[in-house]
C-alpha positions in Angstrom: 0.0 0.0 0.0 1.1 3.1 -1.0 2.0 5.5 2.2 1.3 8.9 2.7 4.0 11.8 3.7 3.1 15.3 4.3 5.7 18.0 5.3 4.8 21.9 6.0 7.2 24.9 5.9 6.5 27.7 7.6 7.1 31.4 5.6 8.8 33.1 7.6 12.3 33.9 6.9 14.9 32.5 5.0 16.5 28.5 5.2 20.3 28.6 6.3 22.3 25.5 6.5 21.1 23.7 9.5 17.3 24.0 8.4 18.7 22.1 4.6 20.9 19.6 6.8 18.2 18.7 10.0 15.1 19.0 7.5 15.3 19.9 3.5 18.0 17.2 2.2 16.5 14.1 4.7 12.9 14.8 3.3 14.0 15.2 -0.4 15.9 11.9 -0.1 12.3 10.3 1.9 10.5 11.8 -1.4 12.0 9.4 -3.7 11.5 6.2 -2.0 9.3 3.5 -3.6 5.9 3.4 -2.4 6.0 6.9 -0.8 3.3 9.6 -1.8 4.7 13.0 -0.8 3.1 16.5 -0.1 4.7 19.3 0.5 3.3 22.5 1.0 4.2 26.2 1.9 2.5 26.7 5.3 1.7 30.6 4.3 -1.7 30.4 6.5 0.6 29.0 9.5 3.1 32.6 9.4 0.1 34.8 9.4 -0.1 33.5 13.1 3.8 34.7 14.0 4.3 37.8 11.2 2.2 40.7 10.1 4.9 42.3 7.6 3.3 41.4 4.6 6.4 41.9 2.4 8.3 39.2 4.9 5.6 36.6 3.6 5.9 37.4 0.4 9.3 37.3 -0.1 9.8 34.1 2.7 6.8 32.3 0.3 9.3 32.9 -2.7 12.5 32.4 -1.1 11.4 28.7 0.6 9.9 27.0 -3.0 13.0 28.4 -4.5 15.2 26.7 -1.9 13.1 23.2 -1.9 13.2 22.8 -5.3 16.9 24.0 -5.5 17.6 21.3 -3.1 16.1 18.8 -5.1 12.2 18.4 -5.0 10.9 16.9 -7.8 7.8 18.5 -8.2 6.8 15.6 -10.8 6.9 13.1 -8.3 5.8 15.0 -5.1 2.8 17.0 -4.6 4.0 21.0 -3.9 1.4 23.6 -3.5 0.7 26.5 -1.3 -1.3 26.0 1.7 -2.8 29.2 1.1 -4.2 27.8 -2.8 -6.0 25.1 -1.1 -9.4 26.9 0.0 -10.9 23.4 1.2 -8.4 23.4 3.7 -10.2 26.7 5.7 -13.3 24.8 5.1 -12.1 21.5 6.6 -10.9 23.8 9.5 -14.5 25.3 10.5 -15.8 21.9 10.3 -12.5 20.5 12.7 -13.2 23.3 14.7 -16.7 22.7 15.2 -16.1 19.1 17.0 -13.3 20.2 19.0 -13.5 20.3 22.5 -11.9 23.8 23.9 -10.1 22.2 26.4 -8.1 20.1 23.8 -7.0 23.4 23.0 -6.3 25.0 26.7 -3.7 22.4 26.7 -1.5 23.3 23.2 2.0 24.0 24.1 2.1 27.5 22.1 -1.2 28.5 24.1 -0.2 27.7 28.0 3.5 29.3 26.8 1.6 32.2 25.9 -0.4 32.0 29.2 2.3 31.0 31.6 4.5 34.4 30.3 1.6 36.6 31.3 0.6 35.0 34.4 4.2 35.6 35.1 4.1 39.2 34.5 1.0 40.1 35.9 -1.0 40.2 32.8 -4.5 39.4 31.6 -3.7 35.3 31.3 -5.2 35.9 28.1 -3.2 38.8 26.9 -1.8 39.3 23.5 -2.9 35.8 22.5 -4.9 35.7 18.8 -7.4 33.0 18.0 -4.7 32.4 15.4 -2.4 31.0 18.3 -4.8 29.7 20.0 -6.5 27.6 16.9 -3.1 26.7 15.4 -3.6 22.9 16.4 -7.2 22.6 14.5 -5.5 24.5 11.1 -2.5 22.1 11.3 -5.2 19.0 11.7 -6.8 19.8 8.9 -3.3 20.1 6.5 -3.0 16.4 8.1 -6.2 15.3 7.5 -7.6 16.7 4.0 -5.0 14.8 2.7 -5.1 11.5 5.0 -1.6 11.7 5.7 -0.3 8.4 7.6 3.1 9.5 8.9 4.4 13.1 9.5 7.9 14.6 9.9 7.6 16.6 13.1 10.3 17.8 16.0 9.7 16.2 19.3 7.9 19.5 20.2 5.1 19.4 17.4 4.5 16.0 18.5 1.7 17.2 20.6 0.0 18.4 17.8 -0.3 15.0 16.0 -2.2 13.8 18.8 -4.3 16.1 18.7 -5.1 15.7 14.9 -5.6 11.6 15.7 -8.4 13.0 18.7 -9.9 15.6 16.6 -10.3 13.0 13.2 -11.3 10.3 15.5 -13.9 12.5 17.3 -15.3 13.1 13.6 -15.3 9.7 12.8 -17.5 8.9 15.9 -19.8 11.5 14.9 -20.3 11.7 11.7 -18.3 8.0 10.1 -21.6 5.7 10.6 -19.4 2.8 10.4 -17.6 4.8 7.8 -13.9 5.7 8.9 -13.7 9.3 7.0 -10.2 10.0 8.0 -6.9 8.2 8.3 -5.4 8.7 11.9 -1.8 10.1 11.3 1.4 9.1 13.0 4.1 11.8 14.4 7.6 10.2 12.7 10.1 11.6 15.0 13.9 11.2 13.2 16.1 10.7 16.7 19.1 10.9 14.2 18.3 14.1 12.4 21.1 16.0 12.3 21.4 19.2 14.4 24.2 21.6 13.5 26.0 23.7 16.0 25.3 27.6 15.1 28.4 30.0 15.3 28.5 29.9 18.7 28.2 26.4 19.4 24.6 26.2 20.4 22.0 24.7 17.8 21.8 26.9 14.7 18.6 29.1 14.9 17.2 32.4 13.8 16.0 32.9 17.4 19.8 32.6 18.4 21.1 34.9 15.3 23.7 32.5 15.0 23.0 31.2 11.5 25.1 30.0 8.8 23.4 31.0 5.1 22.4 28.7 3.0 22.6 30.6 -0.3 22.7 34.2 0.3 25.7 35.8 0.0 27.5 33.1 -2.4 30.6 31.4 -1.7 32.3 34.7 0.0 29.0 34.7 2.6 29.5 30.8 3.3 33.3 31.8 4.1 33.0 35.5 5.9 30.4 33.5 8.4 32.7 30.0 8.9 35.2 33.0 9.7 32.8 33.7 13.0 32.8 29.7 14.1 33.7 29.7 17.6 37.0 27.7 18.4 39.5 27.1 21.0 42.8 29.2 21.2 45.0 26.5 20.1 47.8 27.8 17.9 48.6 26.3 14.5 51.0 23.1 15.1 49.1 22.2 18.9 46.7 19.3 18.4 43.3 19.8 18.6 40.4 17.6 19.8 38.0 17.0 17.1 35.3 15.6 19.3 35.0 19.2 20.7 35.2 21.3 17.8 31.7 22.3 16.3 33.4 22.8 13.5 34.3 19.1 12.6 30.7 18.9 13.3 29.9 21.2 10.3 32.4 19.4 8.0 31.2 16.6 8.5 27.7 17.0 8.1 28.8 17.4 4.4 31.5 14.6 4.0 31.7 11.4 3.3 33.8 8.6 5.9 37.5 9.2 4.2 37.3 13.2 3.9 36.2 12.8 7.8 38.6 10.7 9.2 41.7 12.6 7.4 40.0 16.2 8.6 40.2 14.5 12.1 44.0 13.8 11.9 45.1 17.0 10.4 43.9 18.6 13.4 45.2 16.0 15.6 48.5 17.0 14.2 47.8 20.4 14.3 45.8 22.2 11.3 45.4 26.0 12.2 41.6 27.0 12.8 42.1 29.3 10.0 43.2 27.2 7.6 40.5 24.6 8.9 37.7 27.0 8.4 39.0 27.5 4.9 38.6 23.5 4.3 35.7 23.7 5.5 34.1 25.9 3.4 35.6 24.3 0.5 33.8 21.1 1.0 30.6 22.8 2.2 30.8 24.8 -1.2 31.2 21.7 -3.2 27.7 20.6 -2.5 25.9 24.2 -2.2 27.7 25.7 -5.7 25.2 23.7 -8.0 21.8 24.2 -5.7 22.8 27.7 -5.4 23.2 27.8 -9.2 19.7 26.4 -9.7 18.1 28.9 -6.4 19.8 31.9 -8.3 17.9 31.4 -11.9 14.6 30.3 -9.8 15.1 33.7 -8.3 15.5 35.5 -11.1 12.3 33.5 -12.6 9.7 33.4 -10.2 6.7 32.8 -12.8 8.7 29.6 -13.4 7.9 28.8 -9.1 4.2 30.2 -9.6 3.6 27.6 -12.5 5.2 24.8 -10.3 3.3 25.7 -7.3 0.2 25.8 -9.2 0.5 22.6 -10.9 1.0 21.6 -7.3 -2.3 22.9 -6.0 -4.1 21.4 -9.3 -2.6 18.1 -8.2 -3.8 18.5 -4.6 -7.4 20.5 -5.4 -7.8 16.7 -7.4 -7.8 15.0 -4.2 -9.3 17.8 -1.5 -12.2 18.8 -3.5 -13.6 15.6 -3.7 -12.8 14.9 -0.3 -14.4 17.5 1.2 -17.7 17.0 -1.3 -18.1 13.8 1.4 -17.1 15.5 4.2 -19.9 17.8 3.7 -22.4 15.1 2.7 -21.6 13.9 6.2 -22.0 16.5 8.2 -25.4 17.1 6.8 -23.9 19.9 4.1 -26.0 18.5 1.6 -27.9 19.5 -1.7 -31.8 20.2 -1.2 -33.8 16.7 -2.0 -30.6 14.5 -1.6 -31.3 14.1 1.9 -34.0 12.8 1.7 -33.7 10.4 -1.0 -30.3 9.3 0.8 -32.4 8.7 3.9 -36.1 8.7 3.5 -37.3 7.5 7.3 -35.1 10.3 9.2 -32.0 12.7 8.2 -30.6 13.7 11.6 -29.0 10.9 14.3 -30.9 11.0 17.8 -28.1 11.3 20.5 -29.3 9.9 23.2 -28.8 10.4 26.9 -25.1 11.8 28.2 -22.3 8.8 29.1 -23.1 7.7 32.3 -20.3 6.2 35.7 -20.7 2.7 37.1 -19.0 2.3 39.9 -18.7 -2.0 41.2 -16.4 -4.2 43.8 -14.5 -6.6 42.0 -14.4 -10.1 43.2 -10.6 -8.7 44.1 -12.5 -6.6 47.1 -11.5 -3.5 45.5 -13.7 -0.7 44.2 -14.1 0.4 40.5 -15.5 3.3 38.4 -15.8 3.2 34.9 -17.3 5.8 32.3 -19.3 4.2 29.3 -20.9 5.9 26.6 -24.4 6.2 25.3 -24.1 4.0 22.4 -22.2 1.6 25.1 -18.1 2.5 24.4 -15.8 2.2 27.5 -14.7 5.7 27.3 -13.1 5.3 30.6 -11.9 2.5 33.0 -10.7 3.2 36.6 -7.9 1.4 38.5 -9.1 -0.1 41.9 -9.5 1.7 45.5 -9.4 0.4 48.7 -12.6 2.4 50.3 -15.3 2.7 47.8 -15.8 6.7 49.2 -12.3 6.8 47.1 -13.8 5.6 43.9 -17.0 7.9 44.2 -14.8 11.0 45.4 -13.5 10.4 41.7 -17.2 10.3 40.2 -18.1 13.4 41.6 -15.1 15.6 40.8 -15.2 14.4 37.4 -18.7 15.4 37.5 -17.9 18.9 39.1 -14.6 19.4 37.1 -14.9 17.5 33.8 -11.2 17.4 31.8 -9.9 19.2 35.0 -10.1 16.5 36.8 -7.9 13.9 34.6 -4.7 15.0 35.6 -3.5 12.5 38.3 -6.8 10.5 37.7 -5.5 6.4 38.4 -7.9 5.7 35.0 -7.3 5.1 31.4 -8.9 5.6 28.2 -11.2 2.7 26.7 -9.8 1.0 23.3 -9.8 3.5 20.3 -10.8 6.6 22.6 -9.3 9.9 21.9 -8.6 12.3 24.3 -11.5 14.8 22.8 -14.3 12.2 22.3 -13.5 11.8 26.6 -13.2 15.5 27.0 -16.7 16.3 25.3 -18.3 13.2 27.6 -17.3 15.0 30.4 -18.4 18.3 29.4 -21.8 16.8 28.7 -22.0 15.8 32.4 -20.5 19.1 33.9 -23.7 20.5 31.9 -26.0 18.4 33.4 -24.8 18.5 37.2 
C-alpha cells in the first residue's frame, strides 16, 4: 500500500544550512522512495499567526519554494502547492473546529506558553494571545487530515499536535463515520538521528539565536565571511586539537563522506590551524551548495517559473481535497436540497441519546471500581481499583464537578480506540448536566 507523507514549511524567513541539513535534504531523499506519496506544501496560513509584515511573507513564500526545489524536489513526483491555494483546507478547519472540544485546546504548548508568560508578569492570562495562536492545532489537523496523511515529519515538540489531529479525526469519525472511517489517523515520525548543526557559537543553529550560517545568500564569500565567525579554542597552529569538541568538525562533516572525515580528524590531531580549517571547510561545504545555489539563483531571477510549479501543485492536490471535502460535507449534513431525503427517507438527523453515564462496582478482588461508558455503550473510561469505595466515588463526583480538569492525576485510562477529545466532550456533557 502506498504510504502517505506530508511536510509543511513555515514562511517566515529564510532557510540557512542547519534547516537544509536537519530537515530539506532528509525529506528530499524520503520523497524518492518506492511506495511513498509526498506533499509538500508552503504553510503561508501558519506565518500569518507569528508575522504581520506582509512583504516578509511574500518574499519568505518565494524564497522557501525556491530553496526546496533548488535542493532537489521533484515536483513531478511530489505534490507542492501552497497552503494558502488550497481553499478546502479553511473549510475543513471550521468543520474541525466545530467538533473540537476547547479544552483540547487549553492544553496546546504554544497557548499555555503564551499564558504562563503573562501570568508571570501580571498580565490578563489571556493577553496578546490571537485565536490564530490559540486555533493553530485545528489548522495544522486539517493540513494532516484533508489529505489523510499516515506519517508526519515533526520535532519532538510538534509532537503534541499529531495527537491532537488523531483525537480531533477520530472524534469526527465517531460522529459523523456511521461505520464509515472518513479519515486516516496520522502518526508523528520523530527522526532521533536528524542532524542538528551547531550555530556560530556552538549552540544549535537558529534564527531565534542569530547565529545562523546562510544557505545561499551571499554566495561562496558569505559561506566563508560567516565560517570566519565559528567559535573555536585558542590553540595555535602546530598544537593538536580535539576534534570531538570542535563544532566545526561537526559542520564538516555533516557534508563529508567517511574518508574526507577521518583525514580532517587527523590534520587537526597533528595540528591544522583553525584558519586554515575554516577554509577546508568551506571548500567542502561549497562543493555541494555551488550547484543548488546555481539552480536557487535562476529560480530567483524566474519566479513565474515557481508560480507555475506551485500551481500545478495545487491542481494536483485540489484533485484530491475537493472531492474529499464534497463527502465531508455530505456527512456533516452539508447537503444539496432533496438529496437528503432520497439518501435517507425515514429520518436525516441521528438522535443522541442520553449523556455517558459512571458505574461504579467491587470486583471479586475486594477492591472498588468506576468506569465511564458511553451512550451508544463505548468504554470511554476505566478506573484502576481503591481500597474504600468513598475513594472511587470522590472520583465520580469531581469528574462530574470538574470534567477534563479533573484527569490530571486521575488512576484511569482511556477505553480501546478513545481519543482524548471524544473523553473530554463526555465529560463536558456531564459538567452541563450537574
Amino acid at each position: 500500500m502506498t504510504k502517505r507523507v506530508l511536510t509543511g514549511i513555515t514562511t517566515t524567513g529564510t532557510p540557512h544550512l542547519g534547516n537544509y541539513v536537519g530537515a530539506i535534504r532528509p525529506a528530499v531523499a524520503a520523497s524518492r522512495l518506492a511506495g511513498v506519496e509526498s506533499f509538500f506544501f508552503l504553510a503561508d496560513y501558519h506565518a500569518l499567526i507569528k508575522c504581520d509584515e506582509p512583504r516578509r511573507i511574500e518574499r519568505s513564500r518565494l524564497e522557501i519554494a525556491a530553496t526546496w526545489l533548488a535542493c532537489g524536489l521533484d515536483p513531478e513526483r511530489v505534490t507542492f502547492y501552497r497552503q494558502s491555494d488550497i481553499p478546502e483546507v479553511p473549510e475543513l478547519t471550521w468543520l474541525l473546529t466545530c467538533v473540537t472540544p476547547k479544552g483540547l485546546m487549553n492544553r496546546a504548548h504554544a497557548y499555555k506558553a503564551a499564558t504562563d508568560v503573562n501570568e508571570a508578569a501580571g498580565e490578563d492570562i489571556d493577553a496578546g494571545v490571537t485565536m490564530g495562536l490559540f486555533s493553530y492545532p485545528i489548522l495544522m489537523a486539517a493540513d494532516i487530515l484533508m489529505f489523510n496523511a499516515h506519517e508526519v515529519p515533526v520535532g519532538r515538540d510538534q509532537v503534541q499536535h499529531i495527537e491532537m489531529a488523531r483525537d480531533i479525526a477520530q472524534r469526527f469519525n465517531h460522529l459523523f463515520g456511521q461505520g464509515r472511517e472518513h479519515f486516516v489517523l496520522p502518526e508523528a515520525v520523530v527522526d532521533e538521528q536528524v542532524a542538528t548543526l551547531p550555530g556560530l557559537d556552538g549552540r544549535k543553529m537558529s534564527k531565534s539565536y542569530d547565529n545562523t550560517i546562510p544557505l545561499f545568500e551571499g554566495g561562496a564569500k558569505g559561506l566563508q565571511a560567516a565560517l570566519a565567525r565559528v567559535v573555536t579554542d585558542s590553540k595555535l597552529p602546530g598544537e593538536p586539537k580535539d576534534p570531538d569538541s570542535a563544532h566545526l568538525v561537526t559542520l564538516y562533516e555533516a557534508f563529508a563522506d567517511a574518508d574526507e572525515r577521518a583525514a580532517f580528524r587527523a590534520d587537526l590531531r597533528a595540528g591544522l590551524g583553525w584558519g586554515e580549517a575554516k577554509q577546508r571547510v568551506g571548500e567542502r561545504i561549497e562543493r555541494t551548495l555551488a550547484p543548488m545555489r546555481e539552480r536557487y539563483t535562476d529560480l530567483m531571477a524566474h519566479p513565474a517559473r515557481i508560480e507555475e510549479t506551485l500551481l500545478e501543485g495545487v491542481r494536483k492536490a485540489r484533485a484530491i481535497a475537493g472531492p474529499f471535502l464534497a463527502q465531508l460535507r455530505e456527512a456533516v449534513g452539508l447537503r444539496r436540497m432533496g438529496a437528503a431525503q432520497a439518501a435517507e427517507p425515514a429520518a436525516t438527523e441521528k438522535v443522541r441519546s442520553a449523556a455517558p453515564v459512571f458505574k461504579q462496582y467491587r470486583e471479586g478482588d475486594g477492591r472498588f471500581y468506576f468506569k465511564l461508558v458511553g451512550a451508544d455503550g463505548r468504554l470511554l473510561l476505566q478506573s484502576e481499583g481503591f481500597d474504600q469505595g468513598r475513594d472511587a466515588g470522590q472520583w465520580v463526583a469531581r469528574l462530574k464537578r470538574e470534567g477534563a480538569a479533573a484527569l490530571a492525576g486521575l488512576p484511569a485510562q482511556r477505553g480501546q480506540g478513545v481519543g482524548e477529545a471524544e473523553l473530554v466532550e463526555a465529560l463536558a456533557l456531564l459538567v452541563q448536566q450537574a
